[in-house]
N, C-alpha and C positions, 0 to 999 in steps of 0.2 A: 367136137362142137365147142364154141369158145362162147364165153359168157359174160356180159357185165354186171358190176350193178345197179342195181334202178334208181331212177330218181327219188322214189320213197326212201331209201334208205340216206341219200345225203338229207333232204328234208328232217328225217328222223334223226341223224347223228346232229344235224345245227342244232337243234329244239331242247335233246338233251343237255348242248354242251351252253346253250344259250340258259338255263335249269338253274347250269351249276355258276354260270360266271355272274348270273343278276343278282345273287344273296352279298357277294362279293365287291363287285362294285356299288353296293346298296350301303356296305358297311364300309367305302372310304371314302362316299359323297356323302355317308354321316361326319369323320371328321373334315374332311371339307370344312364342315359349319364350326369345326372348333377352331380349325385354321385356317383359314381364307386366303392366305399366302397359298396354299396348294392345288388351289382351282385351275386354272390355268393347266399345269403340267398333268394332272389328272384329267384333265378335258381331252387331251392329247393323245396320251397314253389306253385313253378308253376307245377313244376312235380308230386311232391307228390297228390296235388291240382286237379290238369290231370285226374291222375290216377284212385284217389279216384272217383272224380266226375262220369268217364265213367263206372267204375266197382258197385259202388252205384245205379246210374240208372238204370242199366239194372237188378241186382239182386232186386230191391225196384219193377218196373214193371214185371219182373217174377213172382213175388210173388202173382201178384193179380189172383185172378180167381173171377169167378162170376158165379151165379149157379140159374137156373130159376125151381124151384118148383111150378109148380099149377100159385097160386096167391100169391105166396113168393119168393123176389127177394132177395138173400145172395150174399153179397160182403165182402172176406175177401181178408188183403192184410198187408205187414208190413212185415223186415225184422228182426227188432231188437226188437221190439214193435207190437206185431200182432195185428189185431182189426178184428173184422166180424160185418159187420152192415147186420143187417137183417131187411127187409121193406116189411112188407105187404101192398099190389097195394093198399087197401084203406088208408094209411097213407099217400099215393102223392096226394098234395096238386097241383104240379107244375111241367112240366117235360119241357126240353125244350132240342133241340139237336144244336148244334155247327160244321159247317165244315167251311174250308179257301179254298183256292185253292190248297194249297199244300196236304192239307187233301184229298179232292174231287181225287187230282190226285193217293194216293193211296191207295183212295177206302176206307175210313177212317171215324168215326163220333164220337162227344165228347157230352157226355149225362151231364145233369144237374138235377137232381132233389130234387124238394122242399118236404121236408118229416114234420112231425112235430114238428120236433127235432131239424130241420135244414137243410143245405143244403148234397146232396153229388154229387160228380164230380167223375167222370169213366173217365178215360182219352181214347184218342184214339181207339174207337172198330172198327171192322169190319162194316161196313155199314149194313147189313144183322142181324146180329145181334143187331143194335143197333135200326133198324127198329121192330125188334122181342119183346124189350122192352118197345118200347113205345106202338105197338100194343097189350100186355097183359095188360098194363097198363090200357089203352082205353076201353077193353072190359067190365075189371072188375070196372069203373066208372058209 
């Protein structure tokens, strides 16, 4: 069965990532007012910056799917750079899942696992499915 991720979860990565960028551009539209000379390429560069940003994320989290065969978990994902990491349940060493409150509110869960290779992170899945993964995981341990 192959799997995407939802639109909550791009909704959720802009909001964050929109969090962190407003403190940021708040602090160089403050000098702005010391230098005025820099308005202009600042106006630009935020926009451009905007744009990219929200149209990146959601085409970068489109792209992921994730696909449960058997005892083989494929994750492929990447816009410009694909990758497919493929993990058979006996290479998890460590699986661990992540929710917040704002997660929990829409129904949302972020997986961790430890493979032999390394770590991988699944961003935002569905609760149901993300419960589906750790229980295949579980069985075949």
């Amino acid at each position: 069965m192959t799997f995407a991720l939802p639109n909550k979860t791009r909704i959720l990565w802009q909001l964050r990532t929109g969090f962190v960028i407003a403190p940021i551009y708040a602090l160089v539209v403050s000098f702005c007012r010391i230098y005025p000379i820099i308005i202009l390429p600042t106006a630009i560069v935020f926009a451009i910056g905007s744009v990219f940003l929200l149209i990146y994320i959601s085409f970068y989290l489109k792209s992921y799917k994730i696909t449960l065969d058997g005892t083989i978990i494929y994750i492929s994902k990447g816009i410009i750079f694909k990758s497919t990491i493929i993990i058979p349940n006996l290479n998890i060493a460590f699986k661990k899942s992540i929710s917040t409150p704002l997660t929990r509110f829409l129904n949302l869960k972020c997986l961790i696992l430890k493979i032999a290779y390394g770590w991988v992170f699944i961003p935002e899945i569905e609760y149901k499915l993300a419960e589906r993964i750790i229980g295949t995981v579980k069985n075949e341990q």
